[in-house]
N, C-alpha and C positions, 0 to 999 in steps of 0.2 A: 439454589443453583441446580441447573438442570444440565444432563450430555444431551448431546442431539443424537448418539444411537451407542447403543451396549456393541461393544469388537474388544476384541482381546491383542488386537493391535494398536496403532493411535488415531485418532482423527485431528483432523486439524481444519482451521477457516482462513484466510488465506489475509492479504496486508490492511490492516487498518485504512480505514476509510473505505474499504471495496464495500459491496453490495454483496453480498450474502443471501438477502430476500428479494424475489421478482417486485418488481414495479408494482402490482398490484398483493404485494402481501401474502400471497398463499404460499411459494413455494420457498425454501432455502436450498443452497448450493455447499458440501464442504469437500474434505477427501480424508480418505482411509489410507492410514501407508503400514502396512503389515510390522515392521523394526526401524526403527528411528537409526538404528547403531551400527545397520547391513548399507557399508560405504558403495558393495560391489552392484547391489542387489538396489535400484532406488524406483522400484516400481510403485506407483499410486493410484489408486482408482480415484475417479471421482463421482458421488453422489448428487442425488436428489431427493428432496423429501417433503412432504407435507409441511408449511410452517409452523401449524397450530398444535396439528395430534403429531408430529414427526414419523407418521403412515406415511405409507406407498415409496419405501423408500426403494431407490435402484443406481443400480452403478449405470452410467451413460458414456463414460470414455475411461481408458488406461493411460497413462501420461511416467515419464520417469522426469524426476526431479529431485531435488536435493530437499532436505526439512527445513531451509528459512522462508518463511510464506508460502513452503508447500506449491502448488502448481499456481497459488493467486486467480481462482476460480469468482467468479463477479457473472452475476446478471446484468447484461446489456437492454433487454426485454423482457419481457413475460417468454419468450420462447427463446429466449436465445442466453447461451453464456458463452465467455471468455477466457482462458486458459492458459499456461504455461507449462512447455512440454521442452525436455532436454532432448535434441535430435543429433547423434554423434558428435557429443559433447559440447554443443551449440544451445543457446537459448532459443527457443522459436515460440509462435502462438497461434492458438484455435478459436476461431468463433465458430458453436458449434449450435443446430437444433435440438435443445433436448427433446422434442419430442420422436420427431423423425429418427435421429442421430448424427444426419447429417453435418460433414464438414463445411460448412459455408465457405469460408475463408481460411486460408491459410494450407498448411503453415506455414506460417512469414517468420522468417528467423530478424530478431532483433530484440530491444529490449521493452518489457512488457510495463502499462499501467497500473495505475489503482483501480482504475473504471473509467466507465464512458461518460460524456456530455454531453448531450444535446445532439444525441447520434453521430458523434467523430469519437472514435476511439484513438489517443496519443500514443506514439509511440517511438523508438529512437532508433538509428542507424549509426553504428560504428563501425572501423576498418575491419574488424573481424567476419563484419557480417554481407560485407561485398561483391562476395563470390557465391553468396549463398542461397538467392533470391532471382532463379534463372525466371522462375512464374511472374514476377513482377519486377519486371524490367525497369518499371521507374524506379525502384531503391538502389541507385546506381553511384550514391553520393553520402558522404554523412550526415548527420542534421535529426532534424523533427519531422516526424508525417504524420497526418492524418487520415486516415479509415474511416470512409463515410458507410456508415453501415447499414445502410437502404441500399446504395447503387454498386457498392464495394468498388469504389473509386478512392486512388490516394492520392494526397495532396501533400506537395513538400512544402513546408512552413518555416525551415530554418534551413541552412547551408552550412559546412562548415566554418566558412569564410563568415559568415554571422555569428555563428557563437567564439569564433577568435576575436571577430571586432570586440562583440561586448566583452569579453573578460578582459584587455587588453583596454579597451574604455575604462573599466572601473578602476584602473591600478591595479590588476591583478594579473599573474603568470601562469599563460597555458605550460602545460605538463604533456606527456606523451600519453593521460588518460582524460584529457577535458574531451574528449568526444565522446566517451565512453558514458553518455548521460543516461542518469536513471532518476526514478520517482519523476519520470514527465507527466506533469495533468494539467487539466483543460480547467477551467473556472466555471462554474454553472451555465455561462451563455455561450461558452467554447468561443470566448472572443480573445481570451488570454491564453498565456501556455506557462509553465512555468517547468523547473529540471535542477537536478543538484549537477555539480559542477565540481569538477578535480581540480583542482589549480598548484601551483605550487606554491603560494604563501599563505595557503590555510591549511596544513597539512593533518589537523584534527578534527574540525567540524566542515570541510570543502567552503564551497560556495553558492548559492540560490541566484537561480538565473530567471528572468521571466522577462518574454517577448507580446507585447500586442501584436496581437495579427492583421489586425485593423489600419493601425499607425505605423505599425514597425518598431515603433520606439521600446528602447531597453532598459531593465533593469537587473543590478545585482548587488545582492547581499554579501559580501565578504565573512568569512567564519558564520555562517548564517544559524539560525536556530535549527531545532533538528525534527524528523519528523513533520515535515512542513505539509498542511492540508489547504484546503480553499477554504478562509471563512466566509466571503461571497464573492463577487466578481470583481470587486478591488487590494480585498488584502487578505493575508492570510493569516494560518493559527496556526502555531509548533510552539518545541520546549525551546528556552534557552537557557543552554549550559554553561557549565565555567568550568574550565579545566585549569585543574593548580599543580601538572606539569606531569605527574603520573596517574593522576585517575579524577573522573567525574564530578563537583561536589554536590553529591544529592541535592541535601538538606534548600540548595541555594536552587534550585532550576523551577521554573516556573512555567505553566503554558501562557503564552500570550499569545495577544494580534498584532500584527506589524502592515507595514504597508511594504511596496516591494522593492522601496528603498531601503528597507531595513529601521523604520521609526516605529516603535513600540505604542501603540494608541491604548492600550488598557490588558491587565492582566486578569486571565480568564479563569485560571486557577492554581494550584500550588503542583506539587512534586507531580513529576510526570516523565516519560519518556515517546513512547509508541502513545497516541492520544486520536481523540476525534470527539467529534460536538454534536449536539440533539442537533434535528433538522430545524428546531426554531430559534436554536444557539441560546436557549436560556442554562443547557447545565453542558460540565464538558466533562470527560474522564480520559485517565493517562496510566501507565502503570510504571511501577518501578521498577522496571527490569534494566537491575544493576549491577555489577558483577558483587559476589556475595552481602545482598538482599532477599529477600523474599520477594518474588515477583506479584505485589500487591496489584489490585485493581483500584483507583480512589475514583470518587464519582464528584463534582463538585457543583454547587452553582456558580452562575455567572458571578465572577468577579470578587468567589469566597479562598482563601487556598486554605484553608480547612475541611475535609471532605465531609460530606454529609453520609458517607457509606463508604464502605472496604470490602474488597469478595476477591478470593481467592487467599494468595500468601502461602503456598507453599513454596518451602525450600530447599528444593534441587536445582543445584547450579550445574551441575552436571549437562541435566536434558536445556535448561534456559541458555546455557553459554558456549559448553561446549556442540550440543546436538541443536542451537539455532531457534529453540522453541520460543520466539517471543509472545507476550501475552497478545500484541494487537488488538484493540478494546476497540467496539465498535458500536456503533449504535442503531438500532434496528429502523425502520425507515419512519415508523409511529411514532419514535425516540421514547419507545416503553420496556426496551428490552435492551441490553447490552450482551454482545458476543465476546470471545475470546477463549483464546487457548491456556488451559489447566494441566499444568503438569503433576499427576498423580504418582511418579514415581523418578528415579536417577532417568529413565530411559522411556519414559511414556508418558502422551500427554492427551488431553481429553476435547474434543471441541464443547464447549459449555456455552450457558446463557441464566442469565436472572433476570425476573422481570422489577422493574422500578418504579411501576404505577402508582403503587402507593407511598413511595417516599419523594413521589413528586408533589404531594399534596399539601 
């Protein structure tokens, strides 16, 4: 196990499934946030660095945000990342040059991605964020939009009035926070869109929503599995849990694939929570970040729930529950390296990596 740079503060790499490494493999993206525990104080810089030697490394933006997934910093390109910055107490986001520095786009206050697809970057508008977006007069409505990030053109892709339909289709009850949609992302050909969903009769795992953009047509998973990724441009991969009325049960949760009805096609591996998959989807990793567990990393093959490796497992629930620090496991774009956050102490935690090459053999 490797940190991606010595600080006597924390570093962190930002939500499972984002991109960490540029498109072409050389560079990585994380951030440094001086106290995980300073509520007043939530300044972050964020990094760049060499992917192989972790040389040349430099801070490119200052961002304040809170410690769960940290600012969610994702390469877009080889020259461009993507960011989340708190703006008077507002979520917003940067698409930024790291070479130049420049601010391309933004800030657009609303709620931010995993990453981008096929050059549209997803994103969401809620009531909160209405009044706040005088530069881009089209987010004037709630819904879906996307960011086309060559022309910085937005396209609204869902309405409110669509995401009332579909919840209200599936037998399910909008809330005063079904707009309030997060984990929106695009499927590899950005033909699909999918968004977790508040509703009022799933009040412990929500609801999974996903719209064709194509057709129009809808789908929604009621109590959906959690941590939901793309596993290609028809179905997805998350854990599904089971809650036996006060808490989690580990032992039972599994990563699987479903389609976006919610029909389970085959199980991809054993205990999991935060997860993601090689890019050729033969191994997948999830970790156990549970409330009093160790926040394990398991690495599996396809279709094993025995891991074939374990990394990390320290136990401080303190920095994992209280201070937001989840592991996020992710896999490098070669699917030879796995990312994620190490908590080395009650109150600090480490951005790490090990490489897998040879336990792929």
């Amino acid at each position: 196990m490797e940190k991606v740079c010595e600080y006597e503060g924390s570093s962190l790499w930002g939500m499972n499934g984002g991109q960490p490494e540029s498109p072409d493999g050389t560079l990585l993206v994380y951030a440094k946030k001086p106290n995980l525990e300073d509520k007043e104080k939530q300044i972050t810089e964020i990094w760049i660095c060499d992917r192989n030697t972790l040389a040349n490394a430099r801070c490119v933006f200052t961002v304040s945000c809170g410690n769960h997934n940290g600012p969610s910093a994702t390469f877009t390109d080889n020259d461009h990342i993507v960011f989340r910055d708190i703006i008077n107490g507002f979520s917003a986001f940067r698409v930024l040059n790291i070479h130049t520095g420049e601010v391309v786009y933004g800030p657009i206050f609303g709620k931010e991605s995993h990453c981008a697809e096929n050059g549209q970057y997803p994103f969401s508008i809620s009531e909160e964020f209405l009044d706040k977006n005088p530069d881009y007069p089209e987010l004037n409505t709630c819904g879906i939009y996307l960011l086309d990030l060559t022309t910085g053109k937005i396209r609204r892709v869902a309405d409110k009035k669509t995401v009332y339909d579909m919840v209200v289709k599936s037998g399910c009850t909008p809330n005063d926070h079904t707009t309030s949609m997060s984990h929106v992302q695009l499927n590899p050909s950005a033909t699909k869109v999918m968004m977790r969903l508040s509703v009022a009769n799933c009040p412990v795992f929500g609801a999974l929503g996903c719209i064709d953009l194509e057709t129009g047509k809808t789908h929604v998973i009621p109590d959906k599995p959690v941590h939901q990724l793309w596993f290609d441009d028809d179905t997805y991969m998350a854990t599904r849990q089971y809650y036996d009325g006060s808490k989690i049960e580990m032992e039972t949760s599994r990563i699987q694939r479903f389609t976006p009805n919610g029909e389970c096609i085959e199980t991809l591996g054993g205990i999991g929570n935060h997860i993601d998959g090689s890019p050729d989807r033969s191994y997948f990793v999830g970790d156990r970040a549970y409330p009093g567990y160790p926040a394990d990393i398991f690495l599996y093959r396809r279709g094993e729930t025995t891991p074939i490796a374990t990394f990390g497992g320290q136990n401080f629930q303190n920095c994992t529950w209280k201070l937001q620090i989840h592991p996020n496991p992710t896999f490098s774009r070669d699917g030879k390296r796995i990312y994620f956050n190490h908590p080395v102490s009650e109150n600090r935690t480490e951005a790490c990596f090990v490489e897998i090459d040879e336990l792929l053999k």
